[in-house]
C-alpha positions as CSV (number, residue, x, y, z in Angstrom):
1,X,2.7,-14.4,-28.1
2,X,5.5,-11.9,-27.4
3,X,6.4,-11.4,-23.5
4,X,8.8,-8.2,-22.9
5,X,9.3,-7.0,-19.6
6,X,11.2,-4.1,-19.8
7,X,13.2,-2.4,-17.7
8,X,13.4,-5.4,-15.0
9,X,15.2,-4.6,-12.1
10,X,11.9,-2.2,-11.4
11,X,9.3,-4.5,-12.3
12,X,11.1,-7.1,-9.2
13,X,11.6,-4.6,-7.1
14,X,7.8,-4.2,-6.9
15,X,6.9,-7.4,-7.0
16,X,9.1,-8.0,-3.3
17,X,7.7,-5.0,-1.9
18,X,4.5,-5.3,-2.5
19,X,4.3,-8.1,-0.6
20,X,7.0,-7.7,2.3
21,X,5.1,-4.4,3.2
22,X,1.8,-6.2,4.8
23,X,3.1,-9.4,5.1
24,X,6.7,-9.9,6.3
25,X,6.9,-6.5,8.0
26,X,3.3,-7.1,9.9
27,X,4.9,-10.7,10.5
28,X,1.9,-12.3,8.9
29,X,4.3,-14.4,7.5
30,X,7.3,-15.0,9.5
31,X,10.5,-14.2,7.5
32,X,12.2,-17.4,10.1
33,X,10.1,-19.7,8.0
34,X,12.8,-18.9,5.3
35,X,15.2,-20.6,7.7
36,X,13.2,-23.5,9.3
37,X,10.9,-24.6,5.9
38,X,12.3,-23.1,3.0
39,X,10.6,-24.8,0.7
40,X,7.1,-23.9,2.1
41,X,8.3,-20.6,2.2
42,X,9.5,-20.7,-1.1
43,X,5.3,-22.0,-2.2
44,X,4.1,-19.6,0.2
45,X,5.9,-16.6,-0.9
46,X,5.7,-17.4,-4.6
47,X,1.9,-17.2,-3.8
48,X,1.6,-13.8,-2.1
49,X,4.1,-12.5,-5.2
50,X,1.6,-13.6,-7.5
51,X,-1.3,-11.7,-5.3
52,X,0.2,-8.3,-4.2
53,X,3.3,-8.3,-6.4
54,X,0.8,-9.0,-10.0
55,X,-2.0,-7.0,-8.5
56,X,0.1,-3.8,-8.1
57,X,2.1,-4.1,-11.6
58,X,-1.2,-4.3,-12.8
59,X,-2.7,-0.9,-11.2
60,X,0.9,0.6,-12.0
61,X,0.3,-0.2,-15.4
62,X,-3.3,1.0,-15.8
63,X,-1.9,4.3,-13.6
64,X,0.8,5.0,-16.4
65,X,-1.3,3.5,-19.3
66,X,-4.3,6.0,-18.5
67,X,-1.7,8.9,-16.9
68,X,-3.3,8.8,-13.9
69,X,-2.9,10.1,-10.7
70,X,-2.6,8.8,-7.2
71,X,-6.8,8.9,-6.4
72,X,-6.8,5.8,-9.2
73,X,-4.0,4.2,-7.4
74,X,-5.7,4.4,-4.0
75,X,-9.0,3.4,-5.8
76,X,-7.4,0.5,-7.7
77,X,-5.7,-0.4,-5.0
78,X,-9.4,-0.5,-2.8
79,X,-11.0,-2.9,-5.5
80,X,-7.3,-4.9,-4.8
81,X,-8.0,-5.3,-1.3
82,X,-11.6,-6.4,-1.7
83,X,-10.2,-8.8,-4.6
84,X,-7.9,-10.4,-1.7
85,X,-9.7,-10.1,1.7
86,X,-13.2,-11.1,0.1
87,X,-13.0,-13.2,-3.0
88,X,-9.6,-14.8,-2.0
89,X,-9.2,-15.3,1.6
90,X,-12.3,-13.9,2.3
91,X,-11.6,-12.6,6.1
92,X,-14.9,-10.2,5.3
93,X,-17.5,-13.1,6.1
94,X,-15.1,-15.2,8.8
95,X,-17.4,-15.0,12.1
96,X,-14.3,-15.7,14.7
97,X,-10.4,-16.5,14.5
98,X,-7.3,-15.1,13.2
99,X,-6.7,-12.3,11.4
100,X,-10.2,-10.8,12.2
101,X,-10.4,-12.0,16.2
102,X,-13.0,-10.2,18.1
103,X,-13.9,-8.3,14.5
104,X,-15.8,-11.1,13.4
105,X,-18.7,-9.9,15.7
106,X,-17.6,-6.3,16.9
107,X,-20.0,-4.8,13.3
108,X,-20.8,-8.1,12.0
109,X,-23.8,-8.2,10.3
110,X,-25.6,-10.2,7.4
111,X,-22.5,-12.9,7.5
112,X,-20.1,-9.4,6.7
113,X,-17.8,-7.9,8.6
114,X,-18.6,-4.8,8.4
115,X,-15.9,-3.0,10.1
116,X,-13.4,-5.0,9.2
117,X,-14.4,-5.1,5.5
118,X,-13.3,-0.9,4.9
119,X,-10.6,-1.1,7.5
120,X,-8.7,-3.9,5.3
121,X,-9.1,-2.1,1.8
122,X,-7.9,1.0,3.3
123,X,-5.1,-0.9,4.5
124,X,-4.3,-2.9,0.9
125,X,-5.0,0.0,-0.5
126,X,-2.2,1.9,1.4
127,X,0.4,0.2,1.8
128,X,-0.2,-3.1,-0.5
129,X,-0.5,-1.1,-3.6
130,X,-0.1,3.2,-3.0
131,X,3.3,2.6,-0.8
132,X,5.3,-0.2,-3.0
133,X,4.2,2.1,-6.3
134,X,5.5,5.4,-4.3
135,X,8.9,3.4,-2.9
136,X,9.6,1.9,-6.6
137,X,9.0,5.5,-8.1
138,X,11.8,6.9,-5.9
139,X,14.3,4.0,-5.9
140,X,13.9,4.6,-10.1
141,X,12.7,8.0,-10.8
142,X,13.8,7.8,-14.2
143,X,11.2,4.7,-15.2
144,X,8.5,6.3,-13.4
145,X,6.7,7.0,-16.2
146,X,7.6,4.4,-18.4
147,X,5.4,1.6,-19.0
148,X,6.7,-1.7,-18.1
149,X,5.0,-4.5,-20.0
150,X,4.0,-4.8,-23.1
151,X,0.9,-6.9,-23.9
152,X,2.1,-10.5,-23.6
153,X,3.3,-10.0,-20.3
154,X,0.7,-7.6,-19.0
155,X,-1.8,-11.1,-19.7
156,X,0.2,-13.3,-18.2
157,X,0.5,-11.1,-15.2
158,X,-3.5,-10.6,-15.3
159,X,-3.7,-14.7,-15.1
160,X,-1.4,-15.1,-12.6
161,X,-3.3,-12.8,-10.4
162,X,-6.9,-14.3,-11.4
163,X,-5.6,-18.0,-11.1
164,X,-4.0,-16.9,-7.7
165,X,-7.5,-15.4,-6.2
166,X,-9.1,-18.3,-7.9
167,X,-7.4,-20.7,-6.0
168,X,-7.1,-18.9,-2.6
169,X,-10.8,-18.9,-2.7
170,X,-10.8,-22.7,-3.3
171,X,-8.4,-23.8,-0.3
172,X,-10.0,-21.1,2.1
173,X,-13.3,-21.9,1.8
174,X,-16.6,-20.5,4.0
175,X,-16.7,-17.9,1.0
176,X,-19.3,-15.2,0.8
177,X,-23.3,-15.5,0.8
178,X,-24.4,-15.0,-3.3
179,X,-25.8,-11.5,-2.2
180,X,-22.6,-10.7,-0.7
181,X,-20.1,-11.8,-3.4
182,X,-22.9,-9.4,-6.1
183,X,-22.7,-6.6,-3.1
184,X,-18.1,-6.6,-3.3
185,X,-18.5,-7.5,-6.8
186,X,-20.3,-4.0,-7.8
187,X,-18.8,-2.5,-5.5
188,X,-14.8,-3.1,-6.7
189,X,-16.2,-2.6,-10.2
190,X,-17.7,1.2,-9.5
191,X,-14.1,1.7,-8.2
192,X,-12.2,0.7,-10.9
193,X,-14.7,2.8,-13.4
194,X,-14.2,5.6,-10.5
195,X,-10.4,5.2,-11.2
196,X,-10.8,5.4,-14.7
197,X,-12.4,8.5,-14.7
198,X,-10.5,10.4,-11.7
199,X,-8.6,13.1,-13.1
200,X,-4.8,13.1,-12.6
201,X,-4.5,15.7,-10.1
202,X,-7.4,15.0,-7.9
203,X,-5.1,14.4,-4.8
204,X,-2.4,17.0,-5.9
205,X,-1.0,18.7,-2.8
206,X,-1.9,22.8,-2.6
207,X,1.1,24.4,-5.2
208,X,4.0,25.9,-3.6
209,X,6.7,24.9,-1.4
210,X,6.0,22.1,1.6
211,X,4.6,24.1,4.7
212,X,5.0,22.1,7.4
213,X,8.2,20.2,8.6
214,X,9.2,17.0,7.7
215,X,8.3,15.1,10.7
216,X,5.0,16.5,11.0
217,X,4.2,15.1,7.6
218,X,5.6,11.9,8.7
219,X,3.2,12.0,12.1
220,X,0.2,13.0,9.6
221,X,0.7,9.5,7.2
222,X,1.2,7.5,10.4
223,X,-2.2,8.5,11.9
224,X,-4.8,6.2,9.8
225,X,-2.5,3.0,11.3
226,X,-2.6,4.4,14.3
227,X,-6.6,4.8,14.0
228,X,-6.9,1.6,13.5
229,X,-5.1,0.3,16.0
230,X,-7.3,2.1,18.4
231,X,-10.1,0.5,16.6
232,X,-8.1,-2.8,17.7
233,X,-8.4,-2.0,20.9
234,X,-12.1,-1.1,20.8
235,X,-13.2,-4.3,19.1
236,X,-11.5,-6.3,22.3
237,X,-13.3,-3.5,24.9
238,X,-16.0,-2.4,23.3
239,X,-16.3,1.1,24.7
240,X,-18.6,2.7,21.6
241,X,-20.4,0.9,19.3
242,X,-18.6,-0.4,15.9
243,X,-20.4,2.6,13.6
244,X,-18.8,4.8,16.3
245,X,-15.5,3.0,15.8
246,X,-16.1,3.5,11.8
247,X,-16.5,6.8,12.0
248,X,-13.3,7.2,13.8
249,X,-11.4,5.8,10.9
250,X,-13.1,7.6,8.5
251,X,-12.5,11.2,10.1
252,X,-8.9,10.4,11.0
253,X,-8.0,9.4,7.6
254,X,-9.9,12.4,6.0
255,X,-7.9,14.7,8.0
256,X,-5.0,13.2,7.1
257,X,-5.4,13.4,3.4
258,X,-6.7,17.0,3.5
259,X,-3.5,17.9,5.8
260,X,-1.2,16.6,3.3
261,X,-3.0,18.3,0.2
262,X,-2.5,21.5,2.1
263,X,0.9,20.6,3.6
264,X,2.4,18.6,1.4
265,X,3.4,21.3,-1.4
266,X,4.4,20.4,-5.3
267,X,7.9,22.2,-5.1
268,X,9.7,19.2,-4.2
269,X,6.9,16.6,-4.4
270,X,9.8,13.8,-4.2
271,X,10.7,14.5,-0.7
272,X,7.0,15.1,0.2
273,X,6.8,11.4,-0.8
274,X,9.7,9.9,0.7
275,X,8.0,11.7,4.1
276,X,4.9,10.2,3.6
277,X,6.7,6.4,2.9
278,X,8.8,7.0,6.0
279,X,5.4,8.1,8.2
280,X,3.7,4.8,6.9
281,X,6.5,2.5,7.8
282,X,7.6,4.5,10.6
283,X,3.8,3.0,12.6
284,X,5.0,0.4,11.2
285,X,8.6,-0.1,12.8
286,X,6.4,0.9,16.6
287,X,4.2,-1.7,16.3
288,X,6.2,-4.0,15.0
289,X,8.7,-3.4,18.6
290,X,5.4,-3.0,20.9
291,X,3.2,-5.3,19.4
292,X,4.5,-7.6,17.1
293,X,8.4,-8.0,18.7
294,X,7.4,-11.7,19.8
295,X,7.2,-12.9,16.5
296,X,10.4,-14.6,15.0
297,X,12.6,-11.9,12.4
298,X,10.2,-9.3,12.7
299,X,12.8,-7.1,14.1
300,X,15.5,-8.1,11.5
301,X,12.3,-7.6,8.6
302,X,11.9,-3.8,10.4
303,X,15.7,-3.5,10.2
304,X,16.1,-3.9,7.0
305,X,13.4,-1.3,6.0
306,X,14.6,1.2,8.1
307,X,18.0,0.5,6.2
308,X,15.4,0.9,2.9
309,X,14.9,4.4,3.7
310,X,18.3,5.3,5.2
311,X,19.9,4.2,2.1
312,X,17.2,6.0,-0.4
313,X,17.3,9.1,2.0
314,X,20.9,9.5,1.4
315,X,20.9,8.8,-2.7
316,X,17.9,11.4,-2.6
317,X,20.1,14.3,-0.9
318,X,23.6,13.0,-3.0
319,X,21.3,13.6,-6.4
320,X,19.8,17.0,-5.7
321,X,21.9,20.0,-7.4
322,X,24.2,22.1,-5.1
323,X,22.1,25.0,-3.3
324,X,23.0,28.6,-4.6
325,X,23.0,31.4,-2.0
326,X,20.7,33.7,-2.1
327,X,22.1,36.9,-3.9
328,X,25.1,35.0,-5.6
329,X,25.8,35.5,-9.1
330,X,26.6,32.5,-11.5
331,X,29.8,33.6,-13.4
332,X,29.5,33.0,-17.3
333,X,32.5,31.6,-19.5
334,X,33.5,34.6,-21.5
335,X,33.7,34.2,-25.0
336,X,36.6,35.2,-27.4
């Protein structure tokens, strides 16, 4: 069977950051274990590569393969996160301990966590799949809408990823009830049938040129995060019940896409995404230095993604053509 991977660099640029976004940068995996057990990390890593980094060049691919838009990335990228959270690690059904903490019974029900079930895909959906696709599209514009695989390598990458969930589920254990695993199982299959059929511009911004500033966008992608964290903080003190705390989430993120489809504007739609990327990481970088600056090279992992964007912020500007002044006239070579 022929395997072509073509063009490369791209293809291993999203498999890193689709992992380093919501696991070295959220410190779930320290980036000092590098340092300290290399080799583990080297397993450990190779492992997360073959969930996040396989899962997203597969949605990239059925994305460009179908010419879709971003609502089948972000609905892709939901059936992703129930593919990792429940049938691989399956942090849905754990009743106590880390990651889900006081979640496992702040809207637990039926052996599900129910609030942490939607909050998680959200989350993989965002930034484990819609953010590496979005930061890989601007670092190489020109292969944006190329596919990268041809048929070989697309299966291999489709049994990487399956034989990776497979055996997360098999080392994790406590997996879901039989009614639950039928309940995620229909569920991530409606979405990917959803994201088939979306059209392309379902989530295209209003037309015209960006109407609010740059930083304003950047506040308006940061707010989901930010929503959650809240909910972090209710789950601990629970000051309104977990529907309340659902319904928080759902209307904070709602807003936030209908302010970017007004907002966000389709005359320069690649600086409306690098705002949006530096909005998502930006919540990022906060809680990584309020929350999160106890764990070992989380700062250094933060530094090097605000570097990220520094460095894509200035090839961005350096590429654009020179501005014209209003009311000057372009002189023509005269002919002879």
């Amino acid at each position: 069977m022929r395997i072509l991977i073509r063009p490369r660099w791209p293809v291993v640029a999203l498999l890193l950051l689709a992992p380093s976004i919501p696991e070295l940068l959220t410190g779930s995996t320290p980036i000092t274990t590098l340092f300290f057990a290399p080799a583990f990390f080297a397993i450990s890593f190779l492992g997360i590569v073959g969930l996040y980094g396989a899962g997203a060049l597969l949605i990239r691919e059925f994305v460009v393969y179908f010419q879709k838009g971003w609502a089948s990335v972000l609905l892709l990228g939901a059936a992703y996160g129930i593919g990792e959270e429940g049938f691989a690690v399956h942090t849905f059904f754990e009743p106590s301990g880390v990651p889900v903490d006081a979640l496992g019974s702040y809207g637990h029900a039926l052996g599900v966590n129910w609030l942490w079930a939607p909050g998680l895909t959200i989350f993989h959906a965002t930034y484990s799949i819609a953010l590496p696709i979005l930061l890989v599209g601007l670092i190489f514009p020109h292969e944006r809408e190329r596919r990268w695989l041809d048929r070989g390598s697309l299966a291999v990458t489709a049994a990487v990823y399956l034989f990776v969930v497979v055996l997360f589920s098999i080392v994790v254990g406590h997996g879901p009830s039989p009614s639950a695993f039928a309940f995620f199982l229909v569920v991530s299959l409606a979405l990917i049938g959803l994201a088939r059929w979306a059209p392309r511009d379902l989530l295209r911004p209003r037309a015209g040129p960006m109407r609010a500033p740059p930083w304003a966008l950047a506040v308006v992608a940061a707010l989901p995060f930010a929503a959650w964290t809240i909910v972090l903080i209710f789950s601990t003190h629970p000051l309104i019940p977990a529907w309340g705390a659902a319904l928080f989430t759902v209307i904070v993120g709602l807003l936030a896409v209908g302010a970017v489809l007004r907002f966000g504007g389709t005359e320069r739609p690649e600086w409306t995404k690098f705002y949006l990327a530096t909005g998502m990481l930006g919540i990022l970088f906060a809680w990584d230095a309020i929350v999160e600056f106890a764990i070992p090279g989380i700062l250094l992992v933060t530094l090097v993604f605000v570097y990220l964007l520094y460095w894509l912020r200035r090839r961005m500007r350096s590429s654009e053509p020179p501005a014209v002044p209003a009311g000057a006239v372009i002189a023509r070579p005269s002919g002879r």
